[in-house]
C-alpha positions in Angstrom: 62.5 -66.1 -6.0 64.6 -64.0 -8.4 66.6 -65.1 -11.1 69.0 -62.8 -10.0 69.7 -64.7 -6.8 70.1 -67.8 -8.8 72.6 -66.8 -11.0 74.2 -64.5 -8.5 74.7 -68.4 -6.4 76.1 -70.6 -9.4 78.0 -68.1 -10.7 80.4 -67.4 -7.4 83.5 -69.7 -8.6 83.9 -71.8 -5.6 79.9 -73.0 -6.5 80.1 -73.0 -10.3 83.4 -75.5 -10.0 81.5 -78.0 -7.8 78.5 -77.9 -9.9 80.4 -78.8 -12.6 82.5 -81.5 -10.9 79.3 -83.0 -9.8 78.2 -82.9 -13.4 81.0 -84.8 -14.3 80.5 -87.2 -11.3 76.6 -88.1 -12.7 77.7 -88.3 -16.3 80.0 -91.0 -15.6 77.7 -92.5 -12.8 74.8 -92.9 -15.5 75.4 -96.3 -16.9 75.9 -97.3 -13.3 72.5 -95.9 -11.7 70.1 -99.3 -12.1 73.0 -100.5 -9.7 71.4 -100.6 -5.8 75.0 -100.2 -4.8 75.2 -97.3 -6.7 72.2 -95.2 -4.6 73.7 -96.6 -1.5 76.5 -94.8 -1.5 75.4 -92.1 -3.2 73.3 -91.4 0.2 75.8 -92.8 2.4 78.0 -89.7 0.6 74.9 -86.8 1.5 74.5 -88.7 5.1 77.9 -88.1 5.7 78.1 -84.7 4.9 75.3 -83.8 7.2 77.8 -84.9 9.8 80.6 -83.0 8.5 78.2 -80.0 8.0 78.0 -79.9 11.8 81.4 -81.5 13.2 83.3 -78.9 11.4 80.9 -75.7 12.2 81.2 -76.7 16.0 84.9 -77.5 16.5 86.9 -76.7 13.3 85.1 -73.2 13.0 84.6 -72.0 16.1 87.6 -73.9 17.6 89.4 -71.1 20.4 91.8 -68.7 18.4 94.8 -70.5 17.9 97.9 -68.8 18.5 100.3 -69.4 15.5 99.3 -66.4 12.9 99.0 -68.6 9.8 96.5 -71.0 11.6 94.8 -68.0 12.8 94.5 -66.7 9.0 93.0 -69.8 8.2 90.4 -70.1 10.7 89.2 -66.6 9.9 89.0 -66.9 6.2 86.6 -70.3 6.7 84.3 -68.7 9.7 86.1 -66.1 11.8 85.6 -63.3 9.2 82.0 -64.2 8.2 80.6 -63.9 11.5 82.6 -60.1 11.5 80.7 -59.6 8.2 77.3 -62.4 7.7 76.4 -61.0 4.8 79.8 -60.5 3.1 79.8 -62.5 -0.2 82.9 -63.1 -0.6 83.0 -65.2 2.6 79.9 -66.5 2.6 81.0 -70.0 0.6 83.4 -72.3 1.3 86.6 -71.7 -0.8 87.8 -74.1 -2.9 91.6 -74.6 -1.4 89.2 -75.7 1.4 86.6 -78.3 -0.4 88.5 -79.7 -3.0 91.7 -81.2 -0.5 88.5 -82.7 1.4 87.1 -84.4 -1.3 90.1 -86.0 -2.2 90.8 -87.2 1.3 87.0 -88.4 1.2 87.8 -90.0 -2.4 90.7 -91.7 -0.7 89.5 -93.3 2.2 86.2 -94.8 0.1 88.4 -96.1 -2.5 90.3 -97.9 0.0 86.9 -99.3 1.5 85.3 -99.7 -1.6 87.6 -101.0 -4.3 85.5 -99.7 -6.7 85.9 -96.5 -8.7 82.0 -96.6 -9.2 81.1 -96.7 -5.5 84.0 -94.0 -4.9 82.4 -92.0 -7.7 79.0 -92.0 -6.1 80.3 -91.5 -3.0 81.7 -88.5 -3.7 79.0 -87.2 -6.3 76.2 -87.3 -2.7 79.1 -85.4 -0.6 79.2 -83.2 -3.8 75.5 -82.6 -3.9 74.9 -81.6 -0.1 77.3 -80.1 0.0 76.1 -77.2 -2.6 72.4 -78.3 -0.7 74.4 -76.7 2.3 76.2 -73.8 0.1 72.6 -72.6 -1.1 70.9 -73.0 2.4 74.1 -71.1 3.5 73.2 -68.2 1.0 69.6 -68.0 1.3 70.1 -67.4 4.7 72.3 -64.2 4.3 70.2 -63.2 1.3 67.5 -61.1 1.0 65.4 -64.4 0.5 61.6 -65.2 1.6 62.7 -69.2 1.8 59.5 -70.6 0.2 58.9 -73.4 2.8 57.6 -72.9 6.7 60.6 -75.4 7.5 63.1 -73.4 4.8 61.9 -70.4 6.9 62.6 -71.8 10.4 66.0 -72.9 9.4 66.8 -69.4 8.1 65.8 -68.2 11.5 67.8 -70.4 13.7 70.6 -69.8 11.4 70.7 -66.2 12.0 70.3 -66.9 15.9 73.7 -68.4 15.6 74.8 -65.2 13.9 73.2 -62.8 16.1 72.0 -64.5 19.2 74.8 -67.0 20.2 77.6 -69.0 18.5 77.5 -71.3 20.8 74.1 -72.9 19.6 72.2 -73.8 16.2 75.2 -74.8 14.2 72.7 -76.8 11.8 72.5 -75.1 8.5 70.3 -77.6 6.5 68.9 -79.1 9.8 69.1 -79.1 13.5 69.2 -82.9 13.7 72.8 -82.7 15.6 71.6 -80.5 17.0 69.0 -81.6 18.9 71.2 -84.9 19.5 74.0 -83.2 20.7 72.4 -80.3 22.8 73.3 -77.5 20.9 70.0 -76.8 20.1 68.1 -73.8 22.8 65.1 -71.8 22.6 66.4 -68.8 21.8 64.5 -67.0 24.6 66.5 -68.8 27.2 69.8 -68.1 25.6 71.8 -65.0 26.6 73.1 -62.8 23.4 77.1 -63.2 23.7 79.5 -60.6 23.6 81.7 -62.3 21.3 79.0 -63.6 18.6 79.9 -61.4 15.7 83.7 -61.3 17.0 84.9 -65.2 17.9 88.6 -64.2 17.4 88.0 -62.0 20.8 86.6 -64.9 22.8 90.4 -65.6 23.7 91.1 -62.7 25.1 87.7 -62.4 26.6 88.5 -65.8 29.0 91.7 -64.5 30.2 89.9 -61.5 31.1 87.5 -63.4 33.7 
């Protein structure tokens, strides 16, 4: 892979500020780590974003076009506008006035769970990390990127289904687990290529239409 696409990935702002914040999160998380509790939630925080990966790709992104212009602006900024333009930079990541409200909410409710500013901390540090897992599977697969797996490959594949083929399937970006559970997950030779795949703010006027 080259370098280029590296530092091309962690040098997009919205990335290089939660690369850093996690940073910070693991610095102060190291006299902490021969703690079991510590790991748990940790991976409780990366399990959790796997859910949130897919939750908010199926009905926050690709809600129906809401009819109040501001909410409308929003929605496109997140997803909208990126399946107008796939390979768009610029809307490729998540923006920050996005993630950062999210991981204080996040932060919030595992303080109040927790009681501990170490198990918040770690929480938030394995949300932190998947999420940039998520950010970089994201950009690999709008990049001119050979994935170097068979399974890194697939999951480009399907990805670009969604963006191409359907958005009403393969909303997995890391994996298709929800996927699969939730039966959003088709062979793409029995799916029919929609009309409104790289235009969701039509689909509104597409249903009144029929």
């Amino acid at each position: 892979m080259k370098f280029k696409y590296v530092k091309e990935f962690f040098g997009y702002p919205d990335v290089s500020v939660m690369s850093i914040l996690l940073l910070i999160q693991i610095g102060w998380l190291v006299p902490h780590l021969a703690s079991f509790r510590t790991w748990a939630a940790f991976a409780l925080g990366m399990a959790a974003y796997t859910a949130v990966e897919y939750l908010t790709h199926r009905f926050l992104f690709h809600m129906k076009p809401p009819k109040r212009p501001f909410l409308l602006h929003l929605v496109k900024r997140l997803h909208y506008d990126h399946h107008a333009k796939p390979n768009d930079l610029h809307l490729l990541f998540l923006p920050l006035w996005y993630t950062l409200p999210q991981m204080a909410l996040a932060g919030g409710a595992a303080y109040l769970i927790s009681s501990s500013l170490v198990l918040t901390a770690a929480f938030l540090a394995g949300i932190m990390l998947f999420l940039l897992f998520y950010e970089w599977k994201h950009y690999i697969a709008h990049r001119p990127i050979q994935p170097l797996s068979p399974w890194g490959r697939w999951m480009k594949k399907v990805h670009l289904w969604h963006h191409f083929k359907n958005e009403h399937y393969w909303y997995g970006v890391t994996n298709p687990l929800y996927d699969w559970t939730l039966g959003t997950f088709k062979d793409q030779k029995n799916v029919e290529t929609s009309q409104t795949v790289r235009n969701l703010e039509n689909r509104g006027n597409q249903e009144m239409n029929v």
